[in-house]
N, C-alpha and C positions, 0 to 999 in steps of 0.2 A: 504493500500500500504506500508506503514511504518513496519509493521507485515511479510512484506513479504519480503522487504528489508534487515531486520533483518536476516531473516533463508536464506538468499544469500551470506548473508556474513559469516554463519557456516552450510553449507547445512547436514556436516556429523551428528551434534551435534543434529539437529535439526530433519532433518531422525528418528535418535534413539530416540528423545522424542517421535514421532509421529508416522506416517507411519510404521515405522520400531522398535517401543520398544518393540517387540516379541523378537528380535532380541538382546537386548542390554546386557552389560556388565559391569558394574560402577565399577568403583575403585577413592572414597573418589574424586567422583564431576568432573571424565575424563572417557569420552564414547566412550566405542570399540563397535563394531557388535563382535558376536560369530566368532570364526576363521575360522570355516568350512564354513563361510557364506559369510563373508569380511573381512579383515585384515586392517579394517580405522580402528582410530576412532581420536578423538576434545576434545577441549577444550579450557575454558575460562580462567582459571587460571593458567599462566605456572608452576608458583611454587611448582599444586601439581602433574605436570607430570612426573618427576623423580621416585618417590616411583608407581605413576599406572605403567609406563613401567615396572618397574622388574617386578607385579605382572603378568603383561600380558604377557611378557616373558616367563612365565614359562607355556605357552600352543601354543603361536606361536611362531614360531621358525625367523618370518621376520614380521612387521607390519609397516604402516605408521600411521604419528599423520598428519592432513590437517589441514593449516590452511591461514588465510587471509594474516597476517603479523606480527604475535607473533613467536616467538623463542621457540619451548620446552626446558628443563631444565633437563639432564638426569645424571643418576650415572654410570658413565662410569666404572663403577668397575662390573657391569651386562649388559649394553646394550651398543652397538656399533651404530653412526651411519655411513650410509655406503652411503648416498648422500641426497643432497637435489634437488627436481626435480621441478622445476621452472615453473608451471603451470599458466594457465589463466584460466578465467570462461565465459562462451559467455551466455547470456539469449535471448531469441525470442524479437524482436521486433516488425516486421511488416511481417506475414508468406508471400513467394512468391509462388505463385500457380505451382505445376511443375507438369506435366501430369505423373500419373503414368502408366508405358506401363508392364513392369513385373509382373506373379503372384508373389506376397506377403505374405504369409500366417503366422498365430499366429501358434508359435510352442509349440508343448506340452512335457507331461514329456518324451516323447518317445524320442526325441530330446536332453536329458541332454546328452549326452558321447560324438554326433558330434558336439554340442556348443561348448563343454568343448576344444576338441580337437582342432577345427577349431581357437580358442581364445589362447590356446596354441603355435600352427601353426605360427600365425602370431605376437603375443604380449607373449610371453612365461612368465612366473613368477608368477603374482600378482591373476590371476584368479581363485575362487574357484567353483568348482561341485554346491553347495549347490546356490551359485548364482545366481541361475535362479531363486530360491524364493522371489528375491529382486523387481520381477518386471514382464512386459510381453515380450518375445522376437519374432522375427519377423523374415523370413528366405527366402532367394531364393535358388530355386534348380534347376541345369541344371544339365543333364548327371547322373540323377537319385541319386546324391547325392548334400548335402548342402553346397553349395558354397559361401554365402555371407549372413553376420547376424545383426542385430541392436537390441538395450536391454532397459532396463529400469533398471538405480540402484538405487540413493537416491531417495527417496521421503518424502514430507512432506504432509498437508493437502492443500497447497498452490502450489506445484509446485515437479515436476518430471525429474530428470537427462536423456537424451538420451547418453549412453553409449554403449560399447561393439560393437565398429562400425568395424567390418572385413571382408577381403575379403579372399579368397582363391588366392595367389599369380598367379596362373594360369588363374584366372577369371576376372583379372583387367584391368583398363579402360575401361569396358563397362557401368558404369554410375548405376550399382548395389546400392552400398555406398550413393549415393546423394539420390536414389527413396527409400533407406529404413531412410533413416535419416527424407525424407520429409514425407513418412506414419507414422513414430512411433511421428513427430511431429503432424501430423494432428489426429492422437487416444489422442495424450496428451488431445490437446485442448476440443477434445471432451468431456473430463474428468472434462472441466471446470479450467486446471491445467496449471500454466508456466510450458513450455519446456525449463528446460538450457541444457548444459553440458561444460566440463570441456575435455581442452588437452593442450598439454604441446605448450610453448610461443616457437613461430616458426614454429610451423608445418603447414606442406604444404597442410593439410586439410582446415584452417581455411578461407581461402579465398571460399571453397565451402561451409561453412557453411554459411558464409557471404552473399554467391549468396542464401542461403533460408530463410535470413529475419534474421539470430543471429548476437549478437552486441559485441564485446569485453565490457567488466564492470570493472574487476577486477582482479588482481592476486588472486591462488589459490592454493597455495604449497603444496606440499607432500614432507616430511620427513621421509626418511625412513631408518630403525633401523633393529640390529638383534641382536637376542640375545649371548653375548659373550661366 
């Protein structure tokens, strides 16, 4: 449990040792993901985040550093930051059974351009094409296109992020969002694996995630920089 505690409190860091170090990036003991993939990345040491940002700079053009409650440390002669975004982390506690009435289906690669786009649609910026290799994604369709998605990002060998939670602005409040939050938690578990995920402190989701059994734990920041 302590083992696990640990990679809670650096999920990205942790991700890229594990699950995800296909994926990784080092720059002198600070871990990005590749950029076509993610634009995280962590660390323990702030001291040597200054010199990894310029280097990662010079391939993403916007990245974040997450972290629990450490400050980065940057050379503001190369890298700008441009806000800090005041994040929490919720982990599963006790799952609450919710009848699923929607087909649900695992989406494949034929699916990467309406993810892409729909994740655009509604949270524009931060999300990359290549992202779907991060995990499994889950989709409802009405009206013969995809209208409402749930993903999978960090991972470690102990536990897995529910992420990429969208709807298509035309399809909401119909209870989409809640049924695919509470499959892609019930495939976690199957996995043997915690279900967290991470959204920003205030959002008006967090009381539905609440209603499926997730517990606020901790802050969870993101820092985000671009390159000057």
């Amino acid at each position: 449990m302590k083992d696990i505690e640990n990679k809670l409190k650096n999920p990205v860091w942790y991700s890229l040792k594990e699950t995800h170090k296909k994926f990784t990036i080092e720059y002198d003991g600070v871990h990005f993901y590749q950029p076509d993939i993610c634009i995280f990345g962590a660390f323990f040491d702030e001291s040597k985040t200054a010199k990894a940002l310029n280097e990662y700079a010079k391939i993403a053009e916007k990245f974040f550093l997450v972290s629990e409650n450490k400050t980065p440390i940057i050379d503001a002669n190369y890298v700008l930051l441009e806000k800090k975004i005041d994040g929490c982390q919720m982990v599963l506690e006790n799952l609450v059974d919710l009848e699923i009435t929607e087909n649900i289906v695992l989406l494949t690669e034929d699916y990467i351009d309406e993810i892409y786009d729909l994740i655009w649609l509604v949270m524009p910026g931060f999300y990359r094409k290549r992202g779907f290799e991060m995990g499994k994604y889950f989709g409802i369709f009405k009206d013969n296109k995809l209208v409402s998605i749930t993903g999978q990002r960090m991972q470690t060998d102990d536990l897995i992020e529910v992420s990429g939670v969208v709807t298509h602005p035309n399809y909401t409040k119909r209870g989409y969002a809640k049924q695919l939050v509470a499959f892609t938690t019930k495939e976690i578990l199957k996995e043997n694996k915690l279900p967290i995920l991470h959204t920003n402190k205030g959002n008006t989701a967090i009381p539905l995630y609440e209603k499926l059994g997730y517990k606020l734990t901790r802050d969870m920041n993101w820092w985000l920089f671009s390159r000057k």
